[in-house]
C-alpha positions as CSV (number, residue, x, y, z in Angstrom):
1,X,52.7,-14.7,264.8
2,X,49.3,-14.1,263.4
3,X,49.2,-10.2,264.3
4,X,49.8,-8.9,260.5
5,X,46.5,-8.9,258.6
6,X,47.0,-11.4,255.4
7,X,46.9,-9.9,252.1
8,X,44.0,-9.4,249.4
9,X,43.4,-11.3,246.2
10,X,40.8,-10.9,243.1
11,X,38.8,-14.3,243.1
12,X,38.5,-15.0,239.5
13,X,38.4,-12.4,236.5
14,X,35.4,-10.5,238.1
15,X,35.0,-12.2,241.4
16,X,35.1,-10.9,244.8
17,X,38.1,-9.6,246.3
18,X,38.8,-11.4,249.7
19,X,41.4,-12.5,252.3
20,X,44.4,-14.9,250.4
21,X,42.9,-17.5,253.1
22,X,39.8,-17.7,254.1
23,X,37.8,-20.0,256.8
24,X,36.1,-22.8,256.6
25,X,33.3,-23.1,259.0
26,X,32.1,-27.1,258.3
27,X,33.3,-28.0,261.4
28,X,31.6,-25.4,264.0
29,X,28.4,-27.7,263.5
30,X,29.4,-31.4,261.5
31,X,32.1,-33.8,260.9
32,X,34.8,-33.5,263.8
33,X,33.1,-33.8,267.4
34,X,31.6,-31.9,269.8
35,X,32.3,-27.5,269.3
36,X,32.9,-25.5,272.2
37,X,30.7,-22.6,270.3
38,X,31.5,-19.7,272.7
39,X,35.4,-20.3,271.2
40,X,33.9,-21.1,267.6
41,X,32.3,-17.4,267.4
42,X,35.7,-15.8,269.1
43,X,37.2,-17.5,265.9
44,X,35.2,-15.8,263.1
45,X,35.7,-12.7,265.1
46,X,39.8,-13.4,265.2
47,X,39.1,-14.0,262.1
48,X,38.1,-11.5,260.9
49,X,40.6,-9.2,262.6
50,X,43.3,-11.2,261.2
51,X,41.8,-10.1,257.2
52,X,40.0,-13.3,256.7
53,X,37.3,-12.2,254.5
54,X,36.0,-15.5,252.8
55,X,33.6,-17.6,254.7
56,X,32.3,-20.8,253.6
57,X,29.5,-23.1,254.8
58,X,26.7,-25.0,253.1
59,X,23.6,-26.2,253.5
60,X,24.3,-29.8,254.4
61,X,26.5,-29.4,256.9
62,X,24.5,-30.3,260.2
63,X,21.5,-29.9,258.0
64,X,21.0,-26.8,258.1
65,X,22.6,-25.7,261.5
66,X,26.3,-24.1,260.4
67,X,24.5,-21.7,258.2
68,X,22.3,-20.7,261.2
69,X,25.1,-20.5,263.4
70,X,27.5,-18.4,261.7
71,X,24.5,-16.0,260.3
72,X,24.9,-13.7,263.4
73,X,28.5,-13.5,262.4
74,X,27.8,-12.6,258.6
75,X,25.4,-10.2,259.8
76,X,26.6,-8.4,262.0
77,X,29.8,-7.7,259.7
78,X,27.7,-7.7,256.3
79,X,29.8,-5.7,254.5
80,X,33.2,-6.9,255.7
81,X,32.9,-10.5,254.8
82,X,32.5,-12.6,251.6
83,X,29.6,-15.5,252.3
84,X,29.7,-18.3,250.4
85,X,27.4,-21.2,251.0
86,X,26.2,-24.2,248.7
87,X,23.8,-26.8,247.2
88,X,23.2,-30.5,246.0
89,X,23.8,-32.4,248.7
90,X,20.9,-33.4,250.9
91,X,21.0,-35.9,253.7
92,X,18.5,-38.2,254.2
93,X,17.4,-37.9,258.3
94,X,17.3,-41.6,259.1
95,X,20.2,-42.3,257.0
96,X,22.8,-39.1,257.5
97,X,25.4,-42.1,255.7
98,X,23.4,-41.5,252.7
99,X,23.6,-38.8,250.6
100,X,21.5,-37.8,247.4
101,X,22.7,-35.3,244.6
102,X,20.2,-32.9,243.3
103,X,21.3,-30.1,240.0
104,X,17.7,-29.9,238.4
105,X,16.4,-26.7,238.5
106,X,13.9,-26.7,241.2
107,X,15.9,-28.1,244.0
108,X,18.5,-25.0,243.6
109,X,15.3,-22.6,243.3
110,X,14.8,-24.3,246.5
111,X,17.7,-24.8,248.0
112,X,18.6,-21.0,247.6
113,X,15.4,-19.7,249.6
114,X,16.4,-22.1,252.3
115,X,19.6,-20.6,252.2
116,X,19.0,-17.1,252.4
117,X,16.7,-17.5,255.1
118,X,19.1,-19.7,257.5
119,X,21.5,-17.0,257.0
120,X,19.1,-14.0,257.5
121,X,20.8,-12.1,254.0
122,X,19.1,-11.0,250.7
123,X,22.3,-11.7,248.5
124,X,24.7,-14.4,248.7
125,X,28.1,-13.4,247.7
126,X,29.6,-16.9,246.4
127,X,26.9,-19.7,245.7
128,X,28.6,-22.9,244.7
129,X,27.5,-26.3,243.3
130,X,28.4,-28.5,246.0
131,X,28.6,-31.9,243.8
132,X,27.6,-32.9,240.4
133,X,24.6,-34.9,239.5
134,X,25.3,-36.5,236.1
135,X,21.9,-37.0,235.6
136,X,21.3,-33.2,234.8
137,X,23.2,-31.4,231.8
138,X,26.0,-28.7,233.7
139,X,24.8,-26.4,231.2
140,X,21.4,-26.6,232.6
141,X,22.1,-26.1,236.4
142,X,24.6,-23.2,235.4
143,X,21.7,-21.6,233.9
144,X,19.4,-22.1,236.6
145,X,22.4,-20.7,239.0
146,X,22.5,-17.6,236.6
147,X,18.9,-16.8,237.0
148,X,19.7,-16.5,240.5
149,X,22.6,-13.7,240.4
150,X,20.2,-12.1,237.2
151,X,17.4,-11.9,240.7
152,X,19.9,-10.2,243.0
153,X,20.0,-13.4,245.1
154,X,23.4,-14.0,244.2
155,X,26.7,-12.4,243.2
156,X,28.7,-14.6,242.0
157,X,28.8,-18.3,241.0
158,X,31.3,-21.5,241.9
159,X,31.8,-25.1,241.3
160,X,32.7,-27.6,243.6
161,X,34.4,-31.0,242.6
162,X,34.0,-30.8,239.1
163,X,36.6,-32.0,235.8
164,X,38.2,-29.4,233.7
165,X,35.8,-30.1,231.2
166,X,32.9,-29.6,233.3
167,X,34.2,-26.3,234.3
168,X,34.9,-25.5,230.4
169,X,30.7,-26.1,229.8
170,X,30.0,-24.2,233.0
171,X,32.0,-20.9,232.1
172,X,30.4,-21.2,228.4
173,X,26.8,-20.4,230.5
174,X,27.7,-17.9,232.8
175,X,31.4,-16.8,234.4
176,X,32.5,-18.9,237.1
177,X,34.2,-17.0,240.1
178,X,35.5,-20.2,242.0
179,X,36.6,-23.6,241.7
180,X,36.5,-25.5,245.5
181,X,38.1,-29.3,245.4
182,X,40.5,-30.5,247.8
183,X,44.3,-29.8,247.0
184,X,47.0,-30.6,249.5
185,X,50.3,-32.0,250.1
186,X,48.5,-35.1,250.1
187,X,45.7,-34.7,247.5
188,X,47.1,-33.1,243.7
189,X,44.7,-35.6,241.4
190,X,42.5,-31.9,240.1
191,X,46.4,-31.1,239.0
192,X,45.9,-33.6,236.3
193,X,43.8,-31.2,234.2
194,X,41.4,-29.5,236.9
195,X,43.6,-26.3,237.7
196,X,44.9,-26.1,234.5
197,X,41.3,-25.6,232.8
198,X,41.2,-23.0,235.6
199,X,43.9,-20.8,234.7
200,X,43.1,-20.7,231.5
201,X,39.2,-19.6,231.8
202,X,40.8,-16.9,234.9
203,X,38.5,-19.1,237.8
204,X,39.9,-18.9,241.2
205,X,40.9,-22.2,243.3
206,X,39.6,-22.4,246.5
207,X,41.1,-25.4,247.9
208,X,39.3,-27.6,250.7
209,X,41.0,-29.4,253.3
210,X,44.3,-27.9,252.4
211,X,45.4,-29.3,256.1
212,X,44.7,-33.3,255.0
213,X,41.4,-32.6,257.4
214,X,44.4,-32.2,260.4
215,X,46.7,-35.3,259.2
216,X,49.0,-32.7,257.7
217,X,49.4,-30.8,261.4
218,X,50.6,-34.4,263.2
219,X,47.5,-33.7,265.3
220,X,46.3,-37.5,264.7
221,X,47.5,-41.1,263.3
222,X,45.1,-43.7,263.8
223,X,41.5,-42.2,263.4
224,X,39.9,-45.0,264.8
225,X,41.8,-45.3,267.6
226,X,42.3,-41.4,268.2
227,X,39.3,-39.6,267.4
228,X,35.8,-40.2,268.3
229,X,32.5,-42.3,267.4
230,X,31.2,-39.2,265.1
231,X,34.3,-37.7,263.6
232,X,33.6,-38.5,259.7
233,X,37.5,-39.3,259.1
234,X,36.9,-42.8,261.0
235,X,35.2,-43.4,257.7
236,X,38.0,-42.2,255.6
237,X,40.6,-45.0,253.9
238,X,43.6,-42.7,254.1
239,X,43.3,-42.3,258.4
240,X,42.3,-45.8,259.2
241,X,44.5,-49.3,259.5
242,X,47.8,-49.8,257.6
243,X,47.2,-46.7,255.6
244,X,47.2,-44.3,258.5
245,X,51.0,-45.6,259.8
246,X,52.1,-45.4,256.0
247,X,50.9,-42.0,255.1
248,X,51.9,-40.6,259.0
249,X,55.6,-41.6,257.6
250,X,55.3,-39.5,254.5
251,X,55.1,-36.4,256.8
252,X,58.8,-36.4,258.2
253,X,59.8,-34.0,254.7
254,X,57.1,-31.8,256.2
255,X,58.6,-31.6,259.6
256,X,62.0,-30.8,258.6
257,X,60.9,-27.8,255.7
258,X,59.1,-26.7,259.0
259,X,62.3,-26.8,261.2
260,X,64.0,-24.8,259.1
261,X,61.5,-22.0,258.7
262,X,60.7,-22.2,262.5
263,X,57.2,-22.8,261.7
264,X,54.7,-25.6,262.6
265,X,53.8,-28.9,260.0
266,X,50.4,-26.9,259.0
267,X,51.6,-24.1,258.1
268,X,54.4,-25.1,255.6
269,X,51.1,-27.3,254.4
270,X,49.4,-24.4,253.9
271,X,51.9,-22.2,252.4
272,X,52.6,-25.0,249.9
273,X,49.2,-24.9,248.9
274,X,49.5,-20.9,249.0
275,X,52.2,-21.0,246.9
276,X,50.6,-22.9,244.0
277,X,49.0,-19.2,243.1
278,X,52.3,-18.4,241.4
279,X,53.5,-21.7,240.6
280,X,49.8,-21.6,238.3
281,X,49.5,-18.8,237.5
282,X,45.7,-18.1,239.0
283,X,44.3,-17.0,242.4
284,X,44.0,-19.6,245.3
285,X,42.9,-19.4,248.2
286,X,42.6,-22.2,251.0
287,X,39.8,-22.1,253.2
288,X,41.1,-24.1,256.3
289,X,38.7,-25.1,259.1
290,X,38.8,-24.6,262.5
291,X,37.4,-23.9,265.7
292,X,40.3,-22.2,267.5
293,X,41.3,-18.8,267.9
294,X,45.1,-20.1,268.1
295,X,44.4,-22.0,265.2
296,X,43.6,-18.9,263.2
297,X,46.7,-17.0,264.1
298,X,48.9,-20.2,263.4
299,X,47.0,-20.8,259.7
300,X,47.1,-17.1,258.9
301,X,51.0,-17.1,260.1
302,X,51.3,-19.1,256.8
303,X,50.7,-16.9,254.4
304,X,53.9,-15.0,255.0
305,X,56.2,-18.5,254.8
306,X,57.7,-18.2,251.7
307,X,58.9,-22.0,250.6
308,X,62.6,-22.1,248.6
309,X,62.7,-24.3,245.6
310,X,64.9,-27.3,247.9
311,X,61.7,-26.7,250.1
312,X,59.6,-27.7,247.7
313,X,61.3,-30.4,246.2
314,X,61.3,-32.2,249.2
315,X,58.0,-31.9,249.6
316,X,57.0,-32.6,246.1
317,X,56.9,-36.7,246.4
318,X,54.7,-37.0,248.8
319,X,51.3,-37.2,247.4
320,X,52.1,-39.7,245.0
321,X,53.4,-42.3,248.2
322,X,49.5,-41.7,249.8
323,X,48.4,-44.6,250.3
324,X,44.3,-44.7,250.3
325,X,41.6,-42.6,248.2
326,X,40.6,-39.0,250.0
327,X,36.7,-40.5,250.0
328,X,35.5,-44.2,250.3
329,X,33.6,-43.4,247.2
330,X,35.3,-41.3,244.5
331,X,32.5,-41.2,242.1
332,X,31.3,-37.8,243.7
333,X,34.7,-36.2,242.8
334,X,36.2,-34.5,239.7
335,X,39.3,-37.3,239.8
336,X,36.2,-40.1,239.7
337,X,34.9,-39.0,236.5
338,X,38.3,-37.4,235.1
């Protein structure tokens, strides 16, 4: 398992061609405990060896810190790998709780020299919008976003969280390469009119989370009980209380679809999510996180699972039994504003 390199994939009419899975790196540095980082560099290494191509970080995520830890990596493999990093989110330091949304056109000037110099690179491949401020037209941040790839600073530009709509005014500016929301067995609301806006303009989906943030692998129940003081998902309505023992029941379809394949829960998560590329009709391509070379070889093992239409009809209830919203507060979130 895990010793075939995965396959290749155009992101988006004109975007970069990368891995059919990439990595997401969010958790080397914020979110989920304490990393072992001598195992969290083998990873992007395996990673890399495995044809994982698309690397994602941003500049929130431990302030700062997962964009300087991965920029050896990115560095040292320049022209192998596919960076993409993002803005809008900043943390304020004696709060980290609260977060405040910036799109005006100075705070991405700014937030893309910060960037750049983190990560030691001239160009970013893939420079998303993390979350949407309201307060500022799209069409306006899109165009400050374009100056940037018209300066060489970046390649190619993405949209994080945002309504089909949203995505329409973007593309009208400048062409979008990448759509990243979270899509799972357990999250489909950007089905509702997200991915379809996306196929038809030719942007790519790169879906977040694809795993459930690790509910989908069995690895947890009970996040308060489980997992520790500064793992975010304590904070999350769908891991906590009565909501965590209803949703760990809805998994039991999951186990079985992986029985018969002889695969583990995750991965028939992640092919499912895989699989939506020709169920859409548009390039997708997960960007699961994790810290473990094993982990790697198990997620990549999932692009070859190849789900039969009784698979995925068992599987196809699920998210609408859920019981919680993904975040506390929606209202960052395509499916708050849809």
């Amino acid at each position: 398992m895990g010793s075939e390199k995965i396959e290749t994939v155009e992101l988006g009419t004109g975007g970069p061609r990368v891995g059919v899975q990439g990595l997401g790196c969010m958790g080397m540095s914020l979110a989920y405990g304490p990393t072992d980082t001598d195992e969290a560099r083998a990873t992007l290494e395996r990673a890399r060896e495995l044809g994982v191509t698309l690397f994602d970080t941003a500049d929130m995520y431990g302030m700062g810190e997962n964009e300087k830890f991965i920029a050896p990596f990115i560095r040292a493999h320049r022209d192998e790998v596919v960076l993409a990093t993002k803005f809008a989110i900043s943390l304020d330091p004696d709060d980290p709780a609260k977060r405040i949304i910036r799109n005006d056109r100075a705070y991405i000037r700014q937030a893309v020299e910060g960037s750049l110099r983190r990560l030691g690179v001239d160009e970013i491949d893939l420079y998303y919008m993390h979350r949407r401020d309201v307060n500022v037209p799209i069409e306006e941040s899109v165009g400050a976003m374009a100056e940037l790839v018209a300066e060489g600073k970046v390649k190619h530009l993405g949209l994080s969280e945002v309504t089909g709509s949203e995505l329409r005014a973007a593309q009208a500016v400048h062409p979008i390469a990448a759509l990243q929301s979270e899509w799972s067995l357990f999250s489909r609301d950007i089905e509702e009119g997200v991915v379809q806006a996306a196929a038809e303009l030719g942007v790519g989906v790169v879906p977040y989370s694809p795993l459930g943030r690790g509910f989908l692998t069995g690895a947890f129940v009970h996040a308060d009980k489980e997992l520790g003081a500064d793992d975010f998902r304590r904070q999350q309505p769908r891991f906590t209380g009565d909501n965590a023992a209803a949703n760990a029941a809805l998994l039991e379809p999951v186990r079985a679809v992986a029985d018969a394949h002889g695969a583990t829960p995750g991965q028939i998560a992640l092919a499912w999510v895989q699989q939506q590329a020709t169920a859409r009709g548009l390039a997708v391509v997960p960007i699961p996180g994790t810290r473990k070379r094993s982990r790697i070889e198990e997620n990549t093992g999932a692009t070859r699972i190849r789900l039969t239409e009784q698979d995925l009809a068992q599987l196809e209830p699920i998210a609408g039994q859920v019981a919680g919203a993904r975040y506390a507060d929606m209202s960052f979130t395509s499916a708050g504003r849809e």
